[in-house]
KOLDREN-513417 format. One record per atom (N, C-alpha, C, CB): residue in one letter; atom name; x, y, z. Coordinates in Angstrom, 1 decimal. Last residue first. Glycine has a CB too. Layout:
N
<rec code="a" site="CA" east="X" north="Y" up="Z"/>
...
END
This chain:
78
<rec code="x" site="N" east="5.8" north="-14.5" up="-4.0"/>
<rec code="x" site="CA" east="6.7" north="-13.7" up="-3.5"/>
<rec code="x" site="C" east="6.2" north="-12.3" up="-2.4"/>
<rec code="x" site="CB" east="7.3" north="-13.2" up="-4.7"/>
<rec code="x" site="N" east="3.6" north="-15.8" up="-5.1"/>
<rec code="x" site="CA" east="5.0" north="-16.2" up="-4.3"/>
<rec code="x" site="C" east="6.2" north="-15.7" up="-3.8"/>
<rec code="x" site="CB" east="5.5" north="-16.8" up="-4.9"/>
<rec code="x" site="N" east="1.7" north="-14.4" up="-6.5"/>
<rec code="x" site="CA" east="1.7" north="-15.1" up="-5.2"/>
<rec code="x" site="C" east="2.9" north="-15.4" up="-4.3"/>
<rec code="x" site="CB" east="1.2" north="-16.3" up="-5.4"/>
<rec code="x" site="N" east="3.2" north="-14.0" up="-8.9"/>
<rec code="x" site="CA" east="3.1" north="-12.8" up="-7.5"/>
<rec code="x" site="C" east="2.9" north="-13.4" up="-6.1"/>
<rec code="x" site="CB" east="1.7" north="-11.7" up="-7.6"/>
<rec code="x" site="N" east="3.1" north="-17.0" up="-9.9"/>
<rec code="x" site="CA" east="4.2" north="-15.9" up="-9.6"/>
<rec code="x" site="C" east="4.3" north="-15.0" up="-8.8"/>
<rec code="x" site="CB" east="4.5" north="-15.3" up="-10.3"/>
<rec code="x" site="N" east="1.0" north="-17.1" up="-10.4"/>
<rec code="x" site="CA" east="1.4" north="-18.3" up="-9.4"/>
<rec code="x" site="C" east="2.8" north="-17.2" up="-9.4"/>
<rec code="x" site="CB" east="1.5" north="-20.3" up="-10.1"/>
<rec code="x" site="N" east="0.4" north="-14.8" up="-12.1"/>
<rec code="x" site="CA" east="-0.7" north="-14.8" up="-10.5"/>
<rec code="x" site="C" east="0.2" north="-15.8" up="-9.8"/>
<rec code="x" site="CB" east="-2.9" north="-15.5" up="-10.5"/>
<rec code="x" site="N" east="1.5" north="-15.8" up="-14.0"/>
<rec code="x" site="CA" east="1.9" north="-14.6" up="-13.7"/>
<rec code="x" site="C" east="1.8" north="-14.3" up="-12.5"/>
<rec code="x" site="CB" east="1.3" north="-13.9" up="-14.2"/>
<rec code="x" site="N" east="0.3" north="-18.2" up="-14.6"/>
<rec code="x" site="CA" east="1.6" north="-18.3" up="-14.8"/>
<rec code="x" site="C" east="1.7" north="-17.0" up="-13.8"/>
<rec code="x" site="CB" east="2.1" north="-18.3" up="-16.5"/>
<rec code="x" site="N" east="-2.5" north="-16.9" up="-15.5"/>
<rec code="x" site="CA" east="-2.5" north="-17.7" up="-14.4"/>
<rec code="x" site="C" east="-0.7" north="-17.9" up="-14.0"/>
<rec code="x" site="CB" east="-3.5" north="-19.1" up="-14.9"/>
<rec code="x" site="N" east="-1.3" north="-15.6" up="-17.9"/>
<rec code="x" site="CA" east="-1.7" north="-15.1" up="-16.5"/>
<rec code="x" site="C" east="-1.8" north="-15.8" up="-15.2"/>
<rec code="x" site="CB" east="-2.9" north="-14.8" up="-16.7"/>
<rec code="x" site="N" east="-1.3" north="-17.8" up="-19.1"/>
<rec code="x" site="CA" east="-0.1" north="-16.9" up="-19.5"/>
<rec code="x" site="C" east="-0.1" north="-16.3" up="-18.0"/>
<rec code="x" site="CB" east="-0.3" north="-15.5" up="-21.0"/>
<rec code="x" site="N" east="-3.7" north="-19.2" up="-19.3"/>
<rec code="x" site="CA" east="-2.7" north="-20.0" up="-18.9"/>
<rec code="x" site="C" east="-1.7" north="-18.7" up="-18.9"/>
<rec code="x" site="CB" east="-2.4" north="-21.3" up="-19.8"/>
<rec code="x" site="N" east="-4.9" north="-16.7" up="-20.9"/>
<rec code="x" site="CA" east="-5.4" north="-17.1" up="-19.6"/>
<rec code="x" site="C" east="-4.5" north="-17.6" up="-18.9"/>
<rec code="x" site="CB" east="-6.4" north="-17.9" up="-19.5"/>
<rec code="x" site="N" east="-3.8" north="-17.0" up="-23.5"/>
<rec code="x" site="CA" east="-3.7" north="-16.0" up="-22.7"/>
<rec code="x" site="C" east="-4.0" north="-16.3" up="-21.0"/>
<rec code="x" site="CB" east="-4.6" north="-15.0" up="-23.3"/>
<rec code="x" site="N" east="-4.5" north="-19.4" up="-24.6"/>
<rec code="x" site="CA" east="-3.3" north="-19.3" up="-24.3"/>
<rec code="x" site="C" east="-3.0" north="-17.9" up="-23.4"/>
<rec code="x" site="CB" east="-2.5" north="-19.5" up="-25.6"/>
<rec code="x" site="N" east="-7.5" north="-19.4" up="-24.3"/>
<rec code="x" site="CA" east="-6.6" north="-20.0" up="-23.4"/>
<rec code="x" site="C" east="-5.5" north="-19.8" up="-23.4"/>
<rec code="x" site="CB" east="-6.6" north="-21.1" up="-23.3"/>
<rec code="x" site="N" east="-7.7" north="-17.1" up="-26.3"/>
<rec code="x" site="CA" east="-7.7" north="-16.5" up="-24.8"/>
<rec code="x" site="C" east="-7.5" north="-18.1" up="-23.7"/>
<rec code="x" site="CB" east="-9.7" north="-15.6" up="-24.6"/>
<rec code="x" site="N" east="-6.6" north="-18.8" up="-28.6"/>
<rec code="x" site="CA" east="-6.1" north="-17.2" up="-28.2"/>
<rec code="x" site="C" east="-6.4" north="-17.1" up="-26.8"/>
<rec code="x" site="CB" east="-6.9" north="-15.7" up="-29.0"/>
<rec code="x" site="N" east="-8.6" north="-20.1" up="-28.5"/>
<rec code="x" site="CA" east="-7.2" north="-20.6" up="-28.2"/>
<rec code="x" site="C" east="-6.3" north="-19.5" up="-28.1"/>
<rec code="x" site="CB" east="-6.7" north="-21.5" up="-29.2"/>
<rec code="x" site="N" east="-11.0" north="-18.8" up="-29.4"/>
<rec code="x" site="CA" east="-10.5" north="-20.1" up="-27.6"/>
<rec code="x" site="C" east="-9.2" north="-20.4" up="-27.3"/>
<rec code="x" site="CB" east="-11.1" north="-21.9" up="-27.7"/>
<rec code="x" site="N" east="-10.3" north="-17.9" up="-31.5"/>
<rec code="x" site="CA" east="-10.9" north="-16.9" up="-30.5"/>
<rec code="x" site="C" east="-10.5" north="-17.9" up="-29.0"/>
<rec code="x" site="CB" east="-12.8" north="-16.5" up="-30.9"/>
<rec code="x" site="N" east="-10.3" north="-20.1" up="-33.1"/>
<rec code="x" site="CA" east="-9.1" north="-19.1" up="-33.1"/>
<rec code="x" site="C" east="-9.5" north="-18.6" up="-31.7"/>
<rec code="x" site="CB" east="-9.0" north="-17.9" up="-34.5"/>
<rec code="x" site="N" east="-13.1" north="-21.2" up="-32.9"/>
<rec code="x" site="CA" east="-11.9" north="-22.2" up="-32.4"/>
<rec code="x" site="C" east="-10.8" north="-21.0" up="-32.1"/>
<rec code="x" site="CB" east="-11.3" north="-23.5" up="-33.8"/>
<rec code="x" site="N" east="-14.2" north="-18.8" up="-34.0"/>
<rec code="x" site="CA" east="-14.3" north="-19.4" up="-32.7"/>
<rec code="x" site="C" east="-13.4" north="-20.2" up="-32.5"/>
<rec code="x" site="CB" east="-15.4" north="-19.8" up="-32.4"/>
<rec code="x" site="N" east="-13.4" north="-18.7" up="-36.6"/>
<rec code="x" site="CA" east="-13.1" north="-17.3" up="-35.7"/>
<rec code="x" site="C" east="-13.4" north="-18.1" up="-34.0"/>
<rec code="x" site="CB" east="-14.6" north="-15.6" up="-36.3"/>
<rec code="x" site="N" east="-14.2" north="-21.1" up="-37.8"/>
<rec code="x" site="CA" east="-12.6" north="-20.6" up="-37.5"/>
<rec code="x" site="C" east="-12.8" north="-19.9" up="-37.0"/>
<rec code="x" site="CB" east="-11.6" north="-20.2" up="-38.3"/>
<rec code="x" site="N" east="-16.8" north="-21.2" up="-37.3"/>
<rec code="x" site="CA" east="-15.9" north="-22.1" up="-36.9"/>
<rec code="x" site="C" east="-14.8" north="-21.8" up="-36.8"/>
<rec code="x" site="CB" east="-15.9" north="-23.0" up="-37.4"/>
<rec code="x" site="N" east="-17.4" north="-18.9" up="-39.4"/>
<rec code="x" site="CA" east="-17.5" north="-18.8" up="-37.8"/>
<rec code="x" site="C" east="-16.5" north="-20.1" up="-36.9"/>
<rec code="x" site="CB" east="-19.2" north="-19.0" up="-37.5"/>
<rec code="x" site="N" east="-14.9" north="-19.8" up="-41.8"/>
<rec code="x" site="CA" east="-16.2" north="-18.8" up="-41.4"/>
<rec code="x" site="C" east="-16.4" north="-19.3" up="-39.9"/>
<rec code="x" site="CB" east="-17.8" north="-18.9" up="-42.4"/>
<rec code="x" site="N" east="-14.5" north="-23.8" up="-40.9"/>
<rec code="x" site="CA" east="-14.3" north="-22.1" up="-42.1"/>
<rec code="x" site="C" east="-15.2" north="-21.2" up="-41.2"/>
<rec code="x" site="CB" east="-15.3" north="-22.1" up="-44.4"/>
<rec code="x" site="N" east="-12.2" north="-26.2" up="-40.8"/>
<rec code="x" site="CA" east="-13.0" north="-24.9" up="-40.1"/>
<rec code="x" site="C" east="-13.0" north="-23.8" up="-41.5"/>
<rec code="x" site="CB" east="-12.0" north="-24.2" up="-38.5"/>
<rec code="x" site="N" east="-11.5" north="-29.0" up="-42.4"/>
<rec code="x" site="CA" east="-10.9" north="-26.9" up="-42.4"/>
<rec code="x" site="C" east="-12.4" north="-26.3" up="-41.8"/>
<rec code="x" site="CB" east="-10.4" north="-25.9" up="-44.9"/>
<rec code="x" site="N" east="-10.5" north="-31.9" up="-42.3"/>
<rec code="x" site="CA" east="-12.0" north="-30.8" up="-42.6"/>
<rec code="x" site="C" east="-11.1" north="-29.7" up="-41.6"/>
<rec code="x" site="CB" east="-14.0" north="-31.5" up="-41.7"/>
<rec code="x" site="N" east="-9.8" north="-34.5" up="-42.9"/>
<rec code="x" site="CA" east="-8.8" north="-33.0" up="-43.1"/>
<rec code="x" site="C" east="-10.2" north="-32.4" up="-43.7"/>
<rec code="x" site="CB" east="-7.0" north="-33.0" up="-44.4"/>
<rec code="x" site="N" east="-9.9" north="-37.3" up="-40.9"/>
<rec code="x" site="CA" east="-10.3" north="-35.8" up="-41.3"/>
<rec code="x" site="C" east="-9.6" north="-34.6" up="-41.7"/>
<rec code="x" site="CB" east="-10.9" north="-35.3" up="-40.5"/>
<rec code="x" site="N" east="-9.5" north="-37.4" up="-38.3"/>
<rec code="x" site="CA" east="-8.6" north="-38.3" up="-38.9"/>
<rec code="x" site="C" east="-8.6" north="-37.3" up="-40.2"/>
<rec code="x" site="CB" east="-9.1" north="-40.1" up="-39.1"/>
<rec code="x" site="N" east="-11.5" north="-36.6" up="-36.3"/>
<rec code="x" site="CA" east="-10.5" north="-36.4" up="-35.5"/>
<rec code="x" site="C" east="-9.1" north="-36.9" up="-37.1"/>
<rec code="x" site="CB" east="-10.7" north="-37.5" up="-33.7"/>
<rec code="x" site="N" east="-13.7" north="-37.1" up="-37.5"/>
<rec code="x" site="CA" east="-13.2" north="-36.2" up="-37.9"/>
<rec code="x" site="C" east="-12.0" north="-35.6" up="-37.5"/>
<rec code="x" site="CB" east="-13.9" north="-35.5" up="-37.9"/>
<rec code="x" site="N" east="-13.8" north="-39.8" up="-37.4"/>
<rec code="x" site="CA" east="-13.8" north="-39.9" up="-38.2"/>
<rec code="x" site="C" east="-13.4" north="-37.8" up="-38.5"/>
<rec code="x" site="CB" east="-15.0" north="-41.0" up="-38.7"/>
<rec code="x" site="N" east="-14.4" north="-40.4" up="-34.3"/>
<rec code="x" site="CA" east="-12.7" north="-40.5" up="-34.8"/>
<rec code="x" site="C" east="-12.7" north="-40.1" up="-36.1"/>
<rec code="x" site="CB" east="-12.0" north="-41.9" up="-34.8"/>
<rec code="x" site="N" east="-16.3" north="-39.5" up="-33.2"/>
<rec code="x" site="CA" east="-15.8" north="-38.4" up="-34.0"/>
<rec code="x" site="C" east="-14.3" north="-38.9" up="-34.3"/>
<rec code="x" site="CB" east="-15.9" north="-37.0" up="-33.2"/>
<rec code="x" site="N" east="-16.9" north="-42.1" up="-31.5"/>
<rec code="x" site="CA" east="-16.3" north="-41.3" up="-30.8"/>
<rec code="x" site="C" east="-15.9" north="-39.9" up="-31.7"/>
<rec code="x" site="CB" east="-15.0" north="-42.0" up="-30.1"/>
<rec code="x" site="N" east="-18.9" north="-43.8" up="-32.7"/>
<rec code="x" site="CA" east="-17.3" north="-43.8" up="-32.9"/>
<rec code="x" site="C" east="-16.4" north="-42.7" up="-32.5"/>
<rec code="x" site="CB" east="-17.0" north="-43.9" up="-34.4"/>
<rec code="x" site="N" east="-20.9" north="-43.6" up="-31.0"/>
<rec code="x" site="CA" east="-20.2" north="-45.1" up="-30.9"/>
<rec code="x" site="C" east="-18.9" north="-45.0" up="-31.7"/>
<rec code="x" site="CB" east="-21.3" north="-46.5" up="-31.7"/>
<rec code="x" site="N" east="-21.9" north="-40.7" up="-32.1"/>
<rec code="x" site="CA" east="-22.0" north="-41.1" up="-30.6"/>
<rec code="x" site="C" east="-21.2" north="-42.2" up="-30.5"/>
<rec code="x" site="CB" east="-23.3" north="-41.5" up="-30.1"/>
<rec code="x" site="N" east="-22.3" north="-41.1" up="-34.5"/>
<rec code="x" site="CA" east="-21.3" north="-40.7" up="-34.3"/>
<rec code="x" site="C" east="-21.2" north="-40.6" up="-32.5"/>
<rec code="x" site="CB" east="-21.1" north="-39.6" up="-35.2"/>
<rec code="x" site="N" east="-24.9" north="-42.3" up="-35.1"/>
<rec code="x" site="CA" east="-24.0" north="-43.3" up="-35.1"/>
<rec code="x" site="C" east="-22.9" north="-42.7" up="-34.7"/>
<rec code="x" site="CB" east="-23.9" north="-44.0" up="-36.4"/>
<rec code="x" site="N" east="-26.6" north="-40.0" up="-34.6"/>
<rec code="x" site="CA" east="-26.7" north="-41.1" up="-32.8"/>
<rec code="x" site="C" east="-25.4" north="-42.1" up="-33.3"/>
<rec code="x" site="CB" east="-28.8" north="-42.4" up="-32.5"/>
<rec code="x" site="N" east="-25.1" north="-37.3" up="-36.4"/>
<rec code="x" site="CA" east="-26.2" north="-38.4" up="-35.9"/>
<rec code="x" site="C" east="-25.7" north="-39.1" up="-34.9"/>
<rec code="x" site="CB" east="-26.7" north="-39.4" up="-37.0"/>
<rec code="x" site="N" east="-23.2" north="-35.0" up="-36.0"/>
<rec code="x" site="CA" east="-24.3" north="-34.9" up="-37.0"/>
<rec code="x" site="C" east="-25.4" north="-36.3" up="-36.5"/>
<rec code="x" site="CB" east="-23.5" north="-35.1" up="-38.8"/>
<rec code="x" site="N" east="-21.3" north="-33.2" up="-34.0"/>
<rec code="x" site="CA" east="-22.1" north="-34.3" up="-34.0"/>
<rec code="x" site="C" east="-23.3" north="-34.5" up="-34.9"/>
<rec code="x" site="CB" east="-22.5" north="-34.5" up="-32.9"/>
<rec code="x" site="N" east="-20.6" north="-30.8" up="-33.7"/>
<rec code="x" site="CA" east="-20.1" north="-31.6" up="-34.4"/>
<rec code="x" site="C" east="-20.8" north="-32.5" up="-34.8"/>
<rec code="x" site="CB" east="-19.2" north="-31.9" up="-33.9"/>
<rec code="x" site="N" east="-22.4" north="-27.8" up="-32.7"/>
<rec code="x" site="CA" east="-21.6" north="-29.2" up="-32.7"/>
<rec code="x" site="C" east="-21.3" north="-29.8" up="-33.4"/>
<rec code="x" site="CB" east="-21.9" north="-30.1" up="-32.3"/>
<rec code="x" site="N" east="-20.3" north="-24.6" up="-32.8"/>
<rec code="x" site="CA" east="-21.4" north="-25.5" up="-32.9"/>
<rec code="x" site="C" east="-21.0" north="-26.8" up="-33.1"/>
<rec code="x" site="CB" east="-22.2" north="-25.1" up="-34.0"/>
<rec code="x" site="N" east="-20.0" north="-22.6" up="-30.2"/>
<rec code="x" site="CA" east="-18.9" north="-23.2" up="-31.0"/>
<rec code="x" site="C" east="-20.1" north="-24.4" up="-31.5"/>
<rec code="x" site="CB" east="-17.4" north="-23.8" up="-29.9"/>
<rec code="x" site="N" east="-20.5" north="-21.3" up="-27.1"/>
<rec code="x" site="CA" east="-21.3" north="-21.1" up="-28.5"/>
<rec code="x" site="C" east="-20.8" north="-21.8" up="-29.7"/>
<rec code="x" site="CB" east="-21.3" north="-19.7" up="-29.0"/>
<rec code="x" site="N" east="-19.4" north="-22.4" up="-25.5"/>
<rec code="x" site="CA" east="-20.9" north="-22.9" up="-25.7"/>
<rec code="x" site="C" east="-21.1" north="-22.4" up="-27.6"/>
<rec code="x" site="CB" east="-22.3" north="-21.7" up="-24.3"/>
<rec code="x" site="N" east="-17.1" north="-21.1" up="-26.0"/>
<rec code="x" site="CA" east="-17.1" north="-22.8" up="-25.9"/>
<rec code="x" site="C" east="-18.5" north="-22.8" up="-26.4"/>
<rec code="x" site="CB" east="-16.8" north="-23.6" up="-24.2"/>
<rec code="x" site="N" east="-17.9" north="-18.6" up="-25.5"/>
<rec code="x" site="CA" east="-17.1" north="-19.0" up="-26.4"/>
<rec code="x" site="C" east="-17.0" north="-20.3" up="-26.9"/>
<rec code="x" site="CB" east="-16.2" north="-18.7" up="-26.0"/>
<rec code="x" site="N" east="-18.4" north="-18.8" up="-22.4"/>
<rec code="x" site="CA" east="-19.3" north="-18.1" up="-23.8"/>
<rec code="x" site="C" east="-18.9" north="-19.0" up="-25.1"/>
<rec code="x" site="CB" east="-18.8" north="-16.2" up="-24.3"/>
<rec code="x" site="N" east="-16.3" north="-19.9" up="-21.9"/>
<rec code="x" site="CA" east="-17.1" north="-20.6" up="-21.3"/>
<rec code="x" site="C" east="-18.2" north="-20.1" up="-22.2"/>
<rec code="x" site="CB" east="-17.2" north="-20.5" up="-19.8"/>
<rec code="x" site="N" east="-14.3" north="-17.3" up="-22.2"/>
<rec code="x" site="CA" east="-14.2" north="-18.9" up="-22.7"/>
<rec code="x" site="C" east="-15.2" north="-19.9" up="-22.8"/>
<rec code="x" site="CB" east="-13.4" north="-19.6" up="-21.9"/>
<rec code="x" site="N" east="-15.6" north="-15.2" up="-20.6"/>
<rec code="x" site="CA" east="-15.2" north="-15.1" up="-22.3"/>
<rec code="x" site="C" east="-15.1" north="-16.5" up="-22.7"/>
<rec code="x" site="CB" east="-13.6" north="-14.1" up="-22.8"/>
<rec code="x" site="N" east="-15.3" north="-16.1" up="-18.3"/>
<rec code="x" site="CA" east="-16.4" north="-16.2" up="-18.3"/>
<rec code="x" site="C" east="-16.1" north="-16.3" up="-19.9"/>
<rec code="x" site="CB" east="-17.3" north="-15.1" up="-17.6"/>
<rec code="x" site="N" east="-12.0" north="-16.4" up="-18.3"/>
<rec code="x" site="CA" east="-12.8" north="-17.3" up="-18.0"/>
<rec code="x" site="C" east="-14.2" north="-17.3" up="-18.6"/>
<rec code="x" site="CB" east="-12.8" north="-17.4" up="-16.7"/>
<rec code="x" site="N" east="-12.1" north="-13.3" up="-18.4"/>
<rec code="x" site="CA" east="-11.1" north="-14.3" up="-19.6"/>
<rec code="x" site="C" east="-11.7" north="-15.4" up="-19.4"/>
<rec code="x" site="CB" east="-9.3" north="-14.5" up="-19.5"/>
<rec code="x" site="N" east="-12.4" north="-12.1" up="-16.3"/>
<rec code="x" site="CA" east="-13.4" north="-11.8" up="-17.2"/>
<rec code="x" site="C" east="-13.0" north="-13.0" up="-18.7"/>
<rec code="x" site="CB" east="-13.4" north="-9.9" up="-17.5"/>
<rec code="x" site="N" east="-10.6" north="-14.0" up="-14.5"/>
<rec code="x" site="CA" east="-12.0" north="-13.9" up="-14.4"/>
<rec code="x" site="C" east="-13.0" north="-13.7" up="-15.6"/>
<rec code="x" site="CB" east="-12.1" north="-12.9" up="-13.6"/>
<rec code="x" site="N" east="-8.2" north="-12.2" up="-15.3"/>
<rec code="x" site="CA" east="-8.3" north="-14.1" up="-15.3"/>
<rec code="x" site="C" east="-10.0" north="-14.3" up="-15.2"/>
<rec code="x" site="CB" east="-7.2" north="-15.2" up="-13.3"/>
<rec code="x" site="N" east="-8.8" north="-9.6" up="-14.8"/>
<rec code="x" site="CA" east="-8.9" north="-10.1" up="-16.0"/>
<rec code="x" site="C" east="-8.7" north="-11.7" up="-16.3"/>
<rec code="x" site="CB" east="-7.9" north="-9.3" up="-16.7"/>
<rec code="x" site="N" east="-8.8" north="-9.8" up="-11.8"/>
<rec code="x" site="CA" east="-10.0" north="-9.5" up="-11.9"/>
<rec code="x" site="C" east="-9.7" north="-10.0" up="-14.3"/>
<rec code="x" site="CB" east="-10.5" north="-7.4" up="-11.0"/>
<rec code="x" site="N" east="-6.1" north="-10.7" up="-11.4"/>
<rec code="x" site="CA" east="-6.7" north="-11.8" up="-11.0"/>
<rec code="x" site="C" east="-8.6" north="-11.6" up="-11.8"/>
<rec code="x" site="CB" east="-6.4" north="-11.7" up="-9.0"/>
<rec code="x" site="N" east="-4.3" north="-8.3" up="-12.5"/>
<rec code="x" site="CA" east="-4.6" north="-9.5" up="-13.0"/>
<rec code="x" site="C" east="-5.5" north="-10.6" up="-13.0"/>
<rec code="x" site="CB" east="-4.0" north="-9.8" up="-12.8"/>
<rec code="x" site="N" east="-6.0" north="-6.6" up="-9.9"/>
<rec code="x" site="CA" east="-6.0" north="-6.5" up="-12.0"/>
<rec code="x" site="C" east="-5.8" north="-8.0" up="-12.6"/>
<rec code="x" site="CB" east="-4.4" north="-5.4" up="-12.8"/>
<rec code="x" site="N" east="-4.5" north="-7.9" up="-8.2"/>
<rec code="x" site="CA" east="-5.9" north="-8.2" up="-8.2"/>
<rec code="x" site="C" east="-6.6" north="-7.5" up="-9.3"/>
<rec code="x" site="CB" east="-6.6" north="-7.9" up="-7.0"/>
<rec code="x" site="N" east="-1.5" north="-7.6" up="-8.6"/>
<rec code="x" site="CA" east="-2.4" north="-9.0" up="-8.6"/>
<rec code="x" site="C" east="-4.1" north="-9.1" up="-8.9"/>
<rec code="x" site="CB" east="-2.2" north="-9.6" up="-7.2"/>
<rec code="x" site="N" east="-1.5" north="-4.9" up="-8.5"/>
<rec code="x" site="CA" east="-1.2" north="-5.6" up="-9.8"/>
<rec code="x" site="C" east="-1.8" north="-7.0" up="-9.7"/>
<rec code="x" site="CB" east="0.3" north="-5.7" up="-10.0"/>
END
């Protein structure tokens, strides 16, 4: 059971790291470099279309991942 779990913490990692990269940037010019994106962090800009399926898609499989990892610190221990 652990090393199922341990081998889907794995393929759930690589899926994130895809997932991340692919997520497009934010960063429209060199002036948003000096304000850190506070201006979209403040922003009521709505992800749409791919941007939502990817933000959704990362946070689904971090909250899954952390679920697991939870699980593995658990077998371990006993």
């Amino acid at each position: 059971m652990y090393n199922i779990i341990l081998g889907i913490v794995i393929v759930i990692s690589i899926m994130m790291v895809i997932a991340i990269m692919m997520q497009p940037s934010k960063q429209n010019s060199a002036a948003s470099a000096f304000t850190g994106g506070a201006d979209q962090l403040f922003g009521k800009q709505k992800a749409r279309g791919f941007e939502a399926v990817m933000q959704r898609s990362t946070a689904v499989m971090g909250a899954v991942w952390m679920i697991l990892l939870f699980v593995l610190a658990f077998l371990s221990s006993k």
